[in-house]
N, C-alpha and C positions, 0 to 999 in steps of 0.2 A: 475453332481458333485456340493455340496454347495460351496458357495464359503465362502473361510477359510485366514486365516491369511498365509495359507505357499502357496498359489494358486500362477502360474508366474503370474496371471492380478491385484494381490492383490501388490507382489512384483513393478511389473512394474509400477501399481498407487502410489506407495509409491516414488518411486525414480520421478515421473513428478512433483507431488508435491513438494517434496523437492528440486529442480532443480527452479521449478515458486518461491518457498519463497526465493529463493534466489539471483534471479533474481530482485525481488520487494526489497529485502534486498539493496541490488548492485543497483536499482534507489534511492530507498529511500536515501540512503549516498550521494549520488551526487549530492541532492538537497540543492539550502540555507539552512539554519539554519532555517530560518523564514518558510518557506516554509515546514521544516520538521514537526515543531511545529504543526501548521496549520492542515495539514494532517491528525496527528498523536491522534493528541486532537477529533480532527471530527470525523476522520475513526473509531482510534480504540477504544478510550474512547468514543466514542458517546455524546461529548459536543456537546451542541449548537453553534449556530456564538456568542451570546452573553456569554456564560458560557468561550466560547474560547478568546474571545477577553479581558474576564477579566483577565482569566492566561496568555493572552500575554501581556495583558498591553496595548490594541492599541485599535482604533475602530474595527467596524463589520466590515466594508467594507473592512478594512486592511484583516481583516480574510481573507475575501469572495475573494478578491484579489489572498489572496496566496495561498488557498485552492483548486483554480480554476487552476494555474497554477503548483501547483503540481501534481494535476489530470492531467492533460494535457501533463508533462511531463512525468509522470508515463506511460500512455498510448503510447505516444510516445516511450519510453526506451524498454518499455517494449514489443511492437508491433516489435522495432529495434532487439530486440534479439531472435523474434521470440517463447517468452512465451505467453504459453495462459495455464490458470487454471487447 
């Protein structure tokens, strides 16, 4: 049988996803401010350390700092709630 939009493994991959975005959703809020920046500008804008650090206003290393520990955390939160992709 193709698989189709109305298939249960189509249904059931719909709902693990939305459960994991949600999941990252719920660490990502929990994160500093600085820390969400950071993340958010890297991960999902795809700035550089440098493109990042000029919209934060800070050096690279500030970045690279809080970027590492958002990862970190994220990984963490996210392993604690037992999400994976």
């Amino acid at each position: 049988m193709p698989f189709t939009l109305s298939t249960p493994a189509h249904s059931d991959l719909l709902i693990k996803k939305s459960r994991f975005i949600g999941c990252v959703q719920a660490v990502l809020e929990s994160l500093p401010v600085r820390q969400q920046q950071a993340f958010l500008l890297r991960a999902w804008e795809g700035l550089d350390t440098a493109e990042t650090a000029a919209v934060m206003a800070c050096s690279e290393s500030s970045v690279k700092t809080h970027y590492a520990r958002a990862v970190a955390a994220l990984r963490a939160g996210l392993a604690g709630q037992g999400a994976t992709p």
